[in-house]
N, C-alpha and C positions, 0 to 999 in steps of 0.2 A: 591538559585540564579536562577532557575529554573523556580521557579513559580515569584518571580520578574521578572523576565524578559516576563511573559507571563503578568501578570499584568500591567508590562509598556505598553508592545503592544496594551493591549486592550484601555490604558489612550491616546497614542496616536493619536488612532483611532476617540474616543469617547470627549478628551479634545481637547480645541482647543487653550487654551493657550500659549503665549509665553513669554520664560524668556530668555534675555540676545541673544535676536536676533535668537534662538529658539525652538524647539516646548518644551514646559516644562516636559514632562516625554520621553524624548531626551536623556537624562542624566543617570537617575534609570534604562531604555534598556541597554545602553552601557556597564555601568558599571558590569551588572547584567549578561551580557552576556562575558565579559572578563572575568571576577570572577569563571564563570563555567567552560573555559576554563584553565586557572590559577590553580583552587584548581584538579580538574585532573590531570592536568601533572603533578602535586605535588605528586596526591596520587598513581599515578603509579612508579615516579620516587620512593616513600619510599616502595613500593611492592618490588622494585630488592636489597634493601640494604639487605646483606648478616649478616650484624650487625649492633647493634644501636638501633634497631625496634622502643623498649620503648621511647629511646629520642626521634625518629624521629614521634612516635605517639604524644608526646606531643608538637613537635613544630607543627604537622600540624594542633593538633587543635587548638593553638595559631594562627593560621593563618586563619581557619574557623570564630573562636569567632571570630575577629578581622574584616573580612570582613563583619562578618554579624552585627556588630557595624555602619560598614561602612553603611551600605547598608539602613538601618535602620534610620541613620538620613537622607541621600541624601530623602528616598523616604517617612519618613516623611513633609521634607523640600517643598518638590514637593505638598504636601497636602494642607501644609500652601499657597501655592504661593511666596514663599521664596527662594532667592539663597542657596545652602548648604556651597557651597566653597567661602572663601574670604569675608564672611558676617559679618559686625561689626557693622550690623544697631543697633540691640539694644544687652543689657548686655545678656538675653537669646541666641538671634543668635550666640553673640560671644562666647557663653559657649558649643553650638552645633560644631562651626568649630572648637574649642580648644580638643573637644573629639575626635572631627575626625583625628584633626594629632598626636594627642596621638594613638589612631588604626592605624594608616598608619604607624607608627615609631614599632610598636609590631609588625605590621604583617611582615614588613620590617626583624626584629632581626628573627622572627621563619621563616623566608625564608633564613635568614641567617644561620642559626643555622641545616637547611636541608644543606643546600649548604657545609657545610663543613663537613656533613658525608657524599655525595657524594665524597668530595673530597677525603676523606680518606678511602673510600670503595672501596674493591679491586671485580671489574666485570667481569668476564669470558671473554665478547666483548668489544673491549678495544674502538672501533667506537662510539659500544652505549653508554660507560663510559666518554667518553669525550662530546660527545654531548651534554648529562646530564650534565655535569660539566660547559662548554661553556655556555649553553643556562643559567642557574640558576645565573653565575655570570653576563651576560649580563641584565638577568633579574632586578637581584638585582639594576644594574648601572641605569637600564631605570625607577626602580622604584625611582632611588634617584634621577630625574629629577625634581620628583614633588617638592620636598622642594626648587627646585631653582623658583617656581610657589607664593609661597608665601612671595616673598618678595616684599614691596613696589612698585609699576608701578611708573615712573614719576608723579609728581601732587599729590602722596596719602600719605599719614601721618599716623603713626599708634597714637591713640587715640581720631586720629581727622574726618579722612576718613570713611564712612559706607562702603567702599567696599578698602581693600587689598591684594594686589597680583592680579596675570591676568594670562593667559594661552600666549593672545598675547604677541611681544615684537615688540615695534615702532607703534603699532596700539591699539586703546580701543578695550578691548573684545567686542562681539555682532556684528563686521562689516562683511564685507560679507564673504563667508565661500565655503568651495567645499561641494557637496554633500552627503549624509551620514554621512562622516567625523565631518563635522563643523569645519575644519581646514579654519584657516583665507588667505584667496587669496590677502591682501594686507601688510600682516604684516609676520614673523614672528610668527612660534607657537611653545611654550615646549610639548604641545599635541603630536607632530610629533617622535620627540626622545623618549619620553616617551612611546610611543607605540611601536616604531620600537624594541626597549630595553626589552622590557614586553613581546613581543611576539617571542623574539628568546627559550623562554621556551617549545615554540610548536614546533617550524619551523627545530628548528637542528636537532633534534631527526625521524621528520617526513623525513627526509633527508636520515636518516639510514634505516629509513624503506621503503625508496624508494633505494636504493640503494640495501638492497637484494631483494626485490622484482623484481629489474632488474640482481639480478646476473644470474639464471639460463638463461638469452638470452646471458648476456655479458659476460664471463669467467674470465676474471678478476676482476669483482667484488666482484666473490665471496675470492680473496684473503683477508684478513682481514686486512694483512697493508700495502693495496691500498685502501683499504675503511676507514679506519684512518688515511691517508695522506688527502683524499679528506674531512674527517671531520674535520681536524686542518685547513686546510686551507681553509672549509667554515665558519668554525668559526671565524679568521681572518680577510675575509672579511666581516662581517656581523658584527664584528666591529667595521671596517673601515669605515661603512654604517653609524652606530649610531653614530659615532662623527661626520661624515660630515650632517647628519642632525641635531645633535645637535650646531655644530659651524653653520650651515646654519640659522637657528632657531634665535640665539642668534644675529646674525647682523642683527636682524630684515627682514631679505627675506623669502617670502614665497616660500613654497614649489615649486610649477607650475613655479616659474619665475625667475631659476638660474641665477648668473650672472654668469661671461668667468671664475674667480676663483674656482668658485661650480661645473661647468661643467668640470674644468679642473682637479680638481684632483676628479669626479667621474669617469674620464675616465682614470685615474691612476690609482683608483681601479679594473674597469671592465677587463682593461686589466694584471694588477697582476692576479687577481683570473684566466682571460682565458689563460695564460701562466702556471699559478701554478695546473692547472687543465688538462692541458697536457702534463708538466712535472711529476705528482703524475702517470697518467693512462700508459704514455711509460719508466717511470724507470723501470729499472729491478729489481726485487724482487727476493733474493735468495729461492728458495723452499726448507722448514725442511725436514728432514734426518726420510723417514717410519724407519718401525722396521729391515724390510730387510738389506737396507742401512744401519740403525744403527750395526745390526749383522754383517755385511762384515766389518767394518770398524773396528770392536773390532775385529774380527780374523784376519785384517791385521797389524793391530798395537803388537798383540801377535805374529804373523810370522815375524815380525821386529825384536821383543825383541830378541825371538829365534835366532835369525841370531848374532843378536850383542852380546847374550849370549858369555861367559868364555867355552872352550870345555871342560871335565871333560881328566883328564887323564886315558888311556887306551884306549878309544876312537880314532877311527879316524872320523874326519870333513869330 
């Protein structure tokens, strides 16, 4: 993915082509450079599973094979001057996208298939266990965005249409777009959830690791379940995120240009998360019991017994 994505850079420099309103190796960068991101936090997430190893090696290379399938027709496609996604121009093309959601449903199941030995894997840091857990099933949800991408757009017919499915919704793909992104500024895009979705793989986990890294200024960071409050409840909201860009998406509104409903419950989320975030950091947290405290507390409970002990006769109390 690596060297794709260095290969794209150098096509976009050197090509000047454009497909679908833009630059043709636009596409094989993106994907090439998610993809590296992606199989990482994969391969680190199955480095901490404590059991499993074996299965969890064979789903990730189900997931490798699977991307590099991917990757392989996109930047074939690009070679041709050919769409890769949604192309029904002729019986080959359609035999190219039909492999590819064959790969995206595999890599899908061996993402799957990590995600539930995280889930049954027991972690020493219960922050970083959830985060992993969080971010993998949001992932999963962001990846099943895409199948909602391949259904018919208004106006298209399957057997009849050269081009089905769209990323837009309420606009033709290829119209104007934000920068970098190529998300559409007049329509609605599944690009947008699909991303947000895909990338909590990174993002939760980078959160832990910013969180102790700030423990040693902040003191209570370093408690563990005040840094697991704050991981449930960014995970929460980074849910909260991907559905309001995915229902955002879906009534065809772009990104840049909420209506009073989009803004009003993003500021329903903003402010749960800054309440849930100052509630996590000033609850009180009972402190466990050192060895000390555990000792006094077993010698008190036996100076009980003793008291409430039977006196033996002969004995005086």
């Amino acid at each position: 993915m690596v060297l794709t994505a260095v290969v794209s850079a150098v096509g976009l420099v050197i090509d000047d082509r454009v497909l679908a309103g833009a630059p043709i190796w636009f596409k094989p960068f993106k994907f090439s450079v998610s993809f590296v991101a992606y199989c990482l936090s994969l391969a680190w997430m199955l480095s901490l599973l404590p059991s499993g190893r074996r299965v969890g090696w064979w789903a990730g290379t189900v997931v490798a094979l699977a991307s590099l399938v991917e990757m392989l027709i996109i930047t074939g496609q690009v070679v041709r001057g050919k769409r890769s996604h949604f192309n029904h121009e002729t019986p080959f093309d359609e035999a190219l996208f039909n492999a590819m959601a064959v790969s995206v449903v595999i890599l899908w199941l061996g993402t799957l298939a990590v995600a539930v030995l995280l889930l049954r894997a027991r972690i020493a840091d219960r922050a970083s266990a959830w985060a992993m857990r969080s971010g993998i099933v949001l992932a999963l949800a962001g990846a099943g965005v895409g199948f909602l991408m391949t259904q018919p757009a208004p106006g298209q017919r399957r057997g009849v249409s050269k081009v089905v499915g769209a990323h837009s919704v309420g606009v033709p793909d290829g119209g104007p777009s934000m920068p970098l992104t190529g998300w559409s500024t007049t329509g609605g895009d599944l690009r947008i959830p699909h991303f947000v979705g895909m990338h909590a793989l990174q993002l939760l986990p980078l959160l832990v690791m910013l969180l102790t890294a700030l423990g040693p200024r902040f003191a209570r960071l370093t408690d563990d379940r005040i840094r697991l409050r704050l991981v449930l409840l960014a995970s929460a909201t980074y849910a909260a995120a991907f559905a309001l860009t995915l229902w955002q998406a879906l009534r065809g509104q772009p990104l840049i240009h909420p209506d009073g409903a989009t803004l009003g419950v993003a500021g329903l989320i903003l402010a749960a998360g800054a309440v849930g975030t100052y509630g996590s950091l000033r609850a009180p947290t009972p402190f466990p019991l050192t060895a000390d405290d555990a000792e006094g507390a077993e010698g008190a409970e036996a100076a009980e017994d003793a008291e409430d002990a039977p006196t033996p006769k002969g004995l005086v109390a």
